[in-house]
C-alpha positions in Angstrom: 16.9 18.6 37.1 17.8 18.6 33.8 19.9 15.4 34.0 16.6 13.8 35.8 14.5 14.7 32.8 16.6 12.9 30.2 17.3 10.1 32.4 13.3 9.7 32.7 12.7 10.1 29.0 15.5 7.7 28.0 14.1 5.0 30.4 10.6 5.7 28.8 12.0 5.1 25.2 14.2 1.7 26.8 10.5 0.4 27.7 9.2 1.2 24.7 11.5 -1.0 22.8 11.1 -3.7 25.7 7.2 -3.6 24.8 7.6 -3.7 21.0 10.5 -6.7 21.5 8.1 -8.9 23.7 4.8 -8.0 20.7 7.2 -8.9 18.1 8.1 -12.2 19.5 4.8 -13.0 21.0 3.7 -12.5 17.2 6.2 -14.5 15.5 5.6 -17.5 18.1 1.6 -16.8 17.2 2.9 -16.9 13.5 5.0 -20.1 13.9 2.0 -22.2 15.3 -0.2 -21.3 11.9 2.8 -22.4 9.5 2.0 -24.7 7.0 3.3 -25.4 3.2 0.6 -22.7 2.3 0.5 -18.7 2.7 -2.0 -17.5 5.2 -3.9 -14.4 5.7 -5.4 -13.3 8.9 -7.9 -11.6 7.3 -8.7 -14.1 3.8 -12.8 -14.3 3.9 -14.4 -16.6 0.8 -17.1 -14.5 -1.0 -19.1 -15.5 -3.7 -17.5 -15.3 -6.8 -20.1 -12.9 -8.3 -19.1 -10.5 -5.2 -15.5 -11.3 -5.6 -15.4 -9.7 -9.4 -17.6 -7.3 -8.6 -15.1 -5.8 -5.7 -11.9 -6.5 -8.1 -13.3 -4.0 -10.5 -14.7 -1.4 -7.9 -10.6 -1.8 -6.9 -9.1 -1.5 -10.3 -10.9 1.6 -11.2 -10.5 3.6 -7.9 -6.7 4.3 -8.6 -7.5 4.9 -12.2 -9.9 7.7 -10.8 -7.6 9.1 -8.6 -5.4 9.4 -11.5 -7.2 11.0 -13.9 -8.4 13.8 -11.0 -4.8 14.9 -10.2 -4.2 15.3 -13.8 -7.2 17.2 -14.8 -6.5 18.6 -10.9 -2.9 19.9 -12.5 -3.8 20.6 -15.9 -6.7 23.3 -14.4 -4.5 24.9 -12.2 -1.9 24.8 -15.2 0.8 23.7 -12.6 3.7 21.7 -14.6 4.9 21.3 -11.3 2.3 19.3 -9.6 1.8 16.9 -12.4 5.6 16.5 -12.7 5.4 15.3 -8.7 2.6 13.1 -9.4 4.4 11.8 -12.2 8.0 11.3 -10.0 6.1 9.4 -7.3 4.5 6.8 -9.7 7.6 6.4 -11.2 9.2 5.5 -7.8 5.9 3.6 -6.7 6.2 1.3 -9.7 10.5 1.0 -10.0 10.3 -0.4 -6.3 7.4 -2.5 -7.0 9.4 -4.0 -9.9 12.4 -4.4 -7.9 10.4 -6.3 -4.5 8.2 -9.1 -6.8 11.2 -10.0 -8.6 13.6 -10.6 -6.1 10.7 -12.6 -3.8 8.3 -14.1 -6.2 5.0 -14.5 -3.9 2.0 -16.9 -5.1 -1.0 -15.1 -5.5 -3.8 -15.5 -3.2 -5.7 -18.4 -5.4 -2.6 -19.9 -5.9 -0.6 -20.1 -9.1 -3.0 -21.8 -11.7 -3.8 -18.4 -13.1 -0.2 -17.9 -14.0 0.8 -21.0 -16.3 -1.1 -19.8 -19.1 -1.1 -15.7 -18.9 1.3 -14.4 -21.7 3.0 -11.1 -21.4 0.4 -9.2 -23.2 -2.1 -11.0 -21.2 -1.2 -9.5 -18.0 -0.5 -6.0 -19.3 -4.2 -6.2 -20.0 -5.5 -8.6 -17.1 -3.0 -7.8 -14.8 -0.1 -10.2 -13.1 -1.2 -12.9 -10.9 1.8 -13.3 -8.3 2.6 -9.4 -8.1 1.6 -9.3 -4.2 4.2 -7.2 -2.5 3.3 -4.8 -2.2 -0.2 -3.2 -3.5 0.5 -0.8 -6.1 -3.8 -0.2 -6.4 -3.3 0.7 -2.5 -0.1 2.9 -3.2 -1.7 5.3 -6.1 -4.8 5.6 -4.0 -2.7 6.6 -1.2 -0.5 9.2 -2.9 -3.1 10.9 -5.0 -6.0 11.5 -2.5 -5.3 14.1 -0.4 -6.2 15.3 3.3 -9.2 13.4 5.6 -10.5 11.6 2.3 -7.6 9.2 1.8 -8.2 8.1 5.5 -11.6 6.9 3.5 -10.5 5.8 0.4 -7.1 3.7 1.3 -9.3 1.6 3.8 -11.9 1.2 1.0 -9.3 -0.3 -1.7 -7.1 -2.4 0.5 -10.5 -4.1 2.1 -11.9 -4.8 -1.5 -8.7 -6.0 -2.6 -8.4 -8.5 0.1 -12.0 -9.7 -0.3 -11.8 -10.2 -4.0 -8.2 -12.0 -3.5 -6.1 -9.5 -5.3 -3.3 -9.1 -2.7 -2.6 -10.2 0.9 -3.3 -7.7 4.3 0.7 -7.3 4.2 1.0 -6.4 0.7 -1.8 -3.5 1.6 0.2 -2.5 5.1 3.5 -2.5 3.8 2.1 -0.1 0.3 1.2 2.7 2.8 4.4 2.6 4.0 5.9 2.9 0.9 3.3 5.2 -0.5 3.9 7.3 2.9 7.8 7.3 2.3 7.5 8.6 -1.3 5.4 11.2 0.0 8.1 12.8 2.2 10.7 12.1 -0.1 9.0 13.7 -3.3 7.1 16.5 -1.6 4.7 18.9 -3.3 6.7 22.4 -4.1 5.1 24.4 -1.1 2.5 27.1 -3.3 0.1 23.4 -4.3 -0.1 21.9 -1.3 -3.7 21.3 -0.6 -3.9 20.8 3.0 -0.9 20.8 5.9 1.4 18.5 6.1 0.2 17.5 9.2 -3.1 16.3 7.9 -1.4 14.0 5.6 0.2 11.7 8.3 
């Protein structure tokens, strides 16, 4: 019976591959039909340019937010601990960032224009223009909201930084990911967790 049981779950599992094989090629042909000498995005939609800026800086403040709560969030529980984790996953956020855009340089979504002029100062202040993989705005938001509300928020960032051209729909998948990853491999010490671990995923 036993024997029966695994038997049946292996098969299931065999399938399961089969399934995800056959979407993954049936993607990639999909893919292959659309290639051009240009990136695409799925999910690009031109917006006024008013609306654009206005998104981008609705974007670039919501991590900074997020930020500044976990701090004061640490700092009022006096927890040396929790800011130290906070601290450890940007750390690791912003190292593999680094690491990813320079070994694939990826043209911004308005192309590259923006980048022949922009000195290093310039985007320290402004930000980089070919920095797309993956979202760091989307990774902060993910790690430093907590429970049901990041289910809100990450949605929220990664659509306005789409619509105002800040990064690609992949750059935004593939930074929850990541930001999930860090989360399991820097954990918050047990005593300041804020909700269950299953709520998170």
């Amino acid at each position: 019976m036993l024997h029966n049981k695994t038997f049946c779950q292996s098969n299931k599992y065999v399938i399961l591959l089969l399934f995800s094989l056959l979407a993954y090629f049936i993607s990639a042909y999909v893919a292959m039909q659309r290639v051009s000498t240009t990136i695409q995005d799925y999910f690009v939609i031109n917006l006024d340019t008013m609306i654009q800026s206005h998104l981008k800086k609705i974007a670039d403040v919501m991590p900074l937010l997020f930020v500044v709560y976990q701090l004061s969030l640490a700092s009022l529980q006096k927890s040396r601990s929790r800011s130290n984790t906070i601290i450890q996953r940007c750390v690791l956020l912003y190292s593999l960032k680094a690491a990813i855009q320079f070994l694939t340089l990826v043209p911004a979504v308005n192309g590259i224009d923006e980048c022949i002029n922009r000195t290093f100062i310039s985007s320290v202040l402004y930000g980089n223009c070919a920095d797309m993989m993956f979202s760091g705005h989307t990774g902060l938001v993910y790690l430093l909201s907590v429970g049901y509300y990041r289910f809100c928020f990450v949605p929220i960032e990664g659509l306005f930084l789409v619509l105002s051209k800040q990064h690609y729909t992949s750059d935004i998948v593939v930074a929850v990911i990541v930001a999930q990853w860090i989360e399991y491999y820097i954990p918050f010490a047990p005593e300041y967790k804020q909700v269950r671990t299953t709520e998170l995923v």
